[in-house]
N, C-alpha and C positions, 0 to 999 in steps of 0.2 A: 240709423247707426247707433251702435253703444255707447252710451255718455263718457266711458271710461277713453273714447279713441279721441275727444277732445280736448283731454288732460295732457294727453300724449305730444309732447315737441313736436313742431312738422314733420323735422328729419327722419327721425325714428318712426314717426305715424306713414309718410310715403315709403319707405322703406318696408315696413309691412306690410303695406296695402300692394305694395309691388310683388315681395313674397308671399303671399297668401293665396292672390290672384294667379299668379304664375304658377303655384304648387297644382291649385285644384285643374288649373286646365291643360299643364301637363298631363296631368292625372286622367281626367277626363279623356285626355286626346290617346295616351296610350289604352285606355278601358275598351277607346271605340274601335279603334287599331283591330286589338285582339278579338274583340268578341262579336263586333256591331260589322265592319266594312267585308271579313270572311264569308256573309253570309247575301251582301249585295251583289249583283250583276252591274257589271258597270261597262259602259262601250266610248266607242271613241265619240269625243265630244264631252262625254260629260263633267268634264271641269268646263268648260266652256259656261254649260248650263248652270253648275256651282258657283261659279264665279258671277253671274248674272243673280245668283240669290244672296251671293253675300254684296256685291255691291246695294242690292236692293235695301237687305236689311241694316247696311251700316249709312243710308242715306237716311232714311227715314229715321232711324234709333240716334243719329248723329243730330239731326235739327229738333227731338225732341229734349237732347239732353244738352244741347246748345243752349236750347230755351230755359232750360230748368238755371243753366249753371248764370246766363243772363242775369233770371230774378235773382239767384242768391245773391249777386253781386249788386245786385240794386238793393237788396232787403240789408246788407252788409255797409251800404255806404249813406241808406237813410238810416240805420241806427246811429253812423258816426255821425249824421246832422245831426240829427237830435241833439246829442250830446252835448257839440257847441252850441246848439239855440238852446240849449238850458242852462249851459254855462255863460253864454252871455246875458240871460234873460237874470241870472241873480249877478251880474253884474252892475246892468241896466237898473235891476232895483234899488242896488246900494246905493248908489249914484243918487237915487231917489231920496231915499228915506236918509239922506245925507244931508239934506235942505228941511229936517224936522226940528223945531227946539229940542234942547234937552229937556227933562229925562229921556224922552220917546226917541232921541235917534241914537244914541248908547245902546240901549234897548233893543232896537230891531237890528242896528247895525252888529251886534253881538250876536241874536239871532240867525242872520245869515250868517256869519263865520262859522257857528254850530253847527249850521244846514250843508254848506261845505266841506265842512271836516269829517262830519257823520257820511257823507256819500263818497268820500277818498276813501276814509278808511276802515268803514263798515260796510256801504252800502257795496262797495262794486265787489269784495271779496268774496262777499256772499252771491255776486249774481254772477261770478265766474263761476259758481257751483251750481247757478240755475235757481238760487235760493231768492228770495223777495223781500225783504227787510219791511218794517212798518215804524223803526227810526225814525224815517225823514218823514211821516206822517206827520209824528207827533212834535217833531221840531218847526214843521208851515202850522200845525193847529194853533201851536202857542205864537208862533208868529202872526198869525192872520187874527187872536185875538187882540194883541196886543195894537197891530194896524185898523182893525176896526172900530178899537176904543177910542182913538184920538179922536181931538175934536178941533177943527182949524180954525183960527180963530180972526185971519185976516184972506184978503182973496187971493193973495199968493200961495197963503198957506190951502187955501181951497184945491186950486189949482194944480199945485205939487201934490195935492193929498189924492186927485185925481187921475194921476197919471202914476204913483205910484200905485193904485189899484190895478190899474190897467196890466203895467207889470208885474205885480203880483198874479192876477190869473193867466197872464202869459206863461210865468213861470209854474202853473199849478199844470197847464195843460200840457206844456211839452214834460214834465215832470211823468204826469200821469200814459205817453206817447211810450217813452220808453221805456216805463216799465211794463207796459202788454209788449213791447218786444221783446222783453227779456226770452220770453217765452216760445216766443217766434221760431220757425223753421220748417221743413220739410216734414209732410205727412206722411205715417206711417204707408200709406197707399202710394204715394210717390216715390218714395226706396223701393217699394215692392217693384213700380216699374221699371227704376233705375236697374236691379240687380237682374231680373227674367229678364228683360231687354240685353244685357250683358250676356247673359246666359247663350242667348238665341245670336247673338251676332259673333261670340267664340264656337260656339256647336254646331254652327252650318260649317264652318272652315275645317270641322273634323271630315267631313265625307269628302274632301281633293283626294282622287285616286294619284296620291304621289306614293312611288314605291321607293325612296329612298327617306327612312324614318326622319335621319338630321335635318334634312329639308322639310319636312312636315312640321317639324318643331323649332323650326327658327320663327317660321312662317306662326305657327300660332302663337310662341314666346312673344314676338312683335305687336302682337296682336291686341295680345292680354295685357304688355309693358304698358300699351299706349293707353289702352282702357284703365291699368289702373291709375294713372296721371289724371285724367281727365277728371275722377273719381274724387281723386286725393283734393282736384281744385274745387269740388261740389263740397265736400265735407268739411273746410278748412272754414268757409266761408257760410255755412249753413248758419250755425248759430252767433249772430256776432256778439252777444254778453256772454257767452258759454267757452272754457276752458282757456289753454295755454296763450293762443293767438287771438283775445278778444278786443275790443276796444278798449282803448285804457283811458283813465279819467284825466289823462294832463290837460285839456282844455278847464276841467275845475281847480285845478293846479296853479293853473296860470291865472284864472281870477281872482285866486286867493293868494298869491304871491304879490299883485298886483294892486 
């Protein structure tokens, strides 16, 4: 799909996924009308036999786009994990590095608020664009020297100084988790079968020897409607850091409010 169709509000984005689809196979169904069924032989029965090829091709095109729309929605609801085990994972740090002497826990505790407030209001407006910041790099670098530097100087402070590591690369890895998903989504190869698979499950329904036009066209208007719903719920869901409906950062929100 075009990146631009993910910018686009639902409302308006199913709305033209409904008219667009519906145009062309309108289109299509009249092309076939005129120029393609004139030229068939058709005897009694064969809707019977048409009807056995479109069941055929909407079972099978139906359970693999079942399948697709499945993962989207699991690739769609592990990027929202992520999210809160990253948002809680610099909670869980603060918490940590909260049990530090001064200077060092003014310090890092300042550090995560920086890291926080850089991913609200830099890091995610940029990954609704599909963009990749290096921000919150450079905000854990300065963090993670400053954590490394400390030196504990009793077994509590050992202790705490070890469990805040621990949190720390927790936080480094689900950090680093979702942003390879920024990027995540459906293969160019995988639209291609989404759309010829649509193609072929609206195009068989063109050859019903039905001789009254309006019935022909309600029959594939219904057709197309449904297909493009199905569509509109593959695309909305495709990219979950990309465009209008992506994940939104309130889980960081509420760390930092908290």
């Amino acid at each position: 799909m075009p990146l631009w169709a993910y910018d686009m509000p639902p409302l308006q984005l199913v709305l033209l996924m409904i008219v667009v689809i519906e145009v062309v196979s309108l289109a299509g169904l009249l092309l076939v009308r005129r120029f393609v069924l004139p030229r068939l032989h058709f005897h009694d029965g064969i809707n019977d036999a048409i009807s056995g090829t479109v069941q055929s091709i909407g079972v099978f095109y139906g359970i693999t786009v079942g399948l697709i729309a499945v993962g989207v929605w699991n690739t769609y609801s592990n990027g929202s994990d992520l999210v809160s085990k990253e948002a809680a994972s610099i909670g869980a740090l603060y918490r940590d590095v909260s049990g530090y002497p001064e200077p060092a826990r003014t310090a890092l505790q300042g550090k995560l608020r920086d890291y926080t407030h850089a991913v609200i209001e830099q890091v995610w407006p940029a990954q609704k664009k599909g963009q990749v910041l290096d921000v919150g790099t450079r905000l854990l670098d300065d963090f993670q020297s400053t954590l490394f530097t400390f030196e504990p100087t009793t077994a509590g402070q050992t202790a705490l100084h070890g469990e805040a590591l621990r949190a720390f690369n927790t936080l480094i890895e689900y950090r680093r988790l979702r942003i390879d998903a920024v990027g995540g989504g459906l293969s160019t190869i995988m639209w291609a079968v989404i759309w010829v698979g649509a193609a072929f499950s609206i195009g068989v329904a063109y050859l019903y020897n039905i001789e009254d036009l309006k019935i022909h066209i309600i029959i594939v208007a219904l057709m197309a409607g449904f297909l493009a719903i199905v569509l509109f719920m593959i695309v909305i869901n495709d990219k979950p850091f990309y465009g209008s409906v992506s994940i939104t950062p309130e889980p960081y929100k509420t760390i930092l409010d908290k």
